[in-house]
Legacy VTK file of the C-alpha trace (Angstrom):
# vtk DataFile Version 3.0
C-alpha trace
ASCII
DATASET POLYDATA
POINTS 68 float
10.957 1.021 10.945
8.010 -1.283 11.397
5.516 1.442 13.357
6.275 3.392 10.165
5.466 0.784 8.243
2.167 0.059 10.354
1.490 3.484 10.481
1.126 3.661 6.533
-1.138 0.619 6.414
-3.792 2.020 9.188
-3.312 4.828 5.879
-3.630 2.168 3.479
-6.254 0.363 5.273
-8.239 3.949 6.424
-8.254 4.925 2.684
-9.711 1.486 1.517
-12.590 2.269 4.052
-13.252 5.856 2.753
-13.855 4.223 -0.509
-16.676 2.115 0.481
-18.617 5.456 1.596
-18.130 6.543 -2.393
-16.622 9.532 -1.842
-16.880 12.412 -3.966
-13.463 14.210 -3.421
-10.597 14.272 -2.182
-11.561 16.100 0.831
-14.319 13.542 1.917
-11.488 10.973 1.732
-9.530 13.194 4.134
-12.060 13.979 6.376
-12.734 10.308 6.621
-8.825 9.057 7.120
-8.743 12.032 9.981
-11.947 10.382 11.939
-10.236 6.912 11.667
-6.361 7.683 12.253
-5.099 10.337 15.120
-1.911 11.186 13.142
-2.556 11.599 9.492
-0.454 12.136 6.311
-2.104 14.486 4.530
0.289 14.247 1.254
0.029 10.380 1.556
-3.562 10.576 1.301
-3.463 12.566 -1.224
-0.459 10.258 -3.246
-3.429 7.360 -2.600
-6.396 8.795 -4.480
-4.194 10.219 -7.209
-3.431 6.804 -7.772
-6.954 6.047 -7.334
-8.321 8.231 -9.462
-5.808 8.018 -12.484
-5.099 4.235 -12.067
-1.098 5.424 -12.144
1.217 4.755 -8.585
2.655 7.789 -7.641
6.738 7.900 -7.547
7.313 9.867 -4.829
4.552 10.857 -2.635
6.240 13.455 -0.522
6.901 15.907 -3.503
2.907 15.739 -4.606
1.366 19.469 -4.029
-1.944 18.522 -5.534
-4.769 20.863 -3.856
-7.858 19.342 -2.159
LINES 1 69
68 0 1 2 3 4 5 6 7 8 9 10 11 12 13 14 15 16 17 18 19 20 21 22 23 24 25 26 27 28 29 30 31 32 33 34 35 36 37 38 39 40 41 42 43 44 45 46 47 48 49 50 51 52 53 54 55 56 57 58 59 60 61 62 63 64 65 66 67
């Protein structure tokens, strides 16, 4: 359980990072979490800046479909 667990916070912590690069969408936050993390969570990402970007923590994260 914990190299899940430190798997989402190289996540956490790769998404904090794409921030500081202001990103414009969601797809430069993507392209940024893929240069920093082998193995990425695409819907987890994507959970993240929803979050991000309407200040609300997503429920469940592996039943968001938003598009890029």
């Amino acid at each position: 359980m914990s190299r899940m667990k430190d798997w989402l916070m190289e996540h956490d912590e790769a998404f904090g990072e794409s921030l500081n690069t202001n990103p414009k969408s969601l797809g430069e936050v993507l392209n940024y979490v893929h240069d920093q993390i082998q193995v990425v969570d695409d819907k987890y990402v994507r959970a993240l800046w929803k979050e991000y970007t309407e200040g609300e923590p997503v429920g469940e994260w592996e039943d968001d479909d938003d598009e890029i």
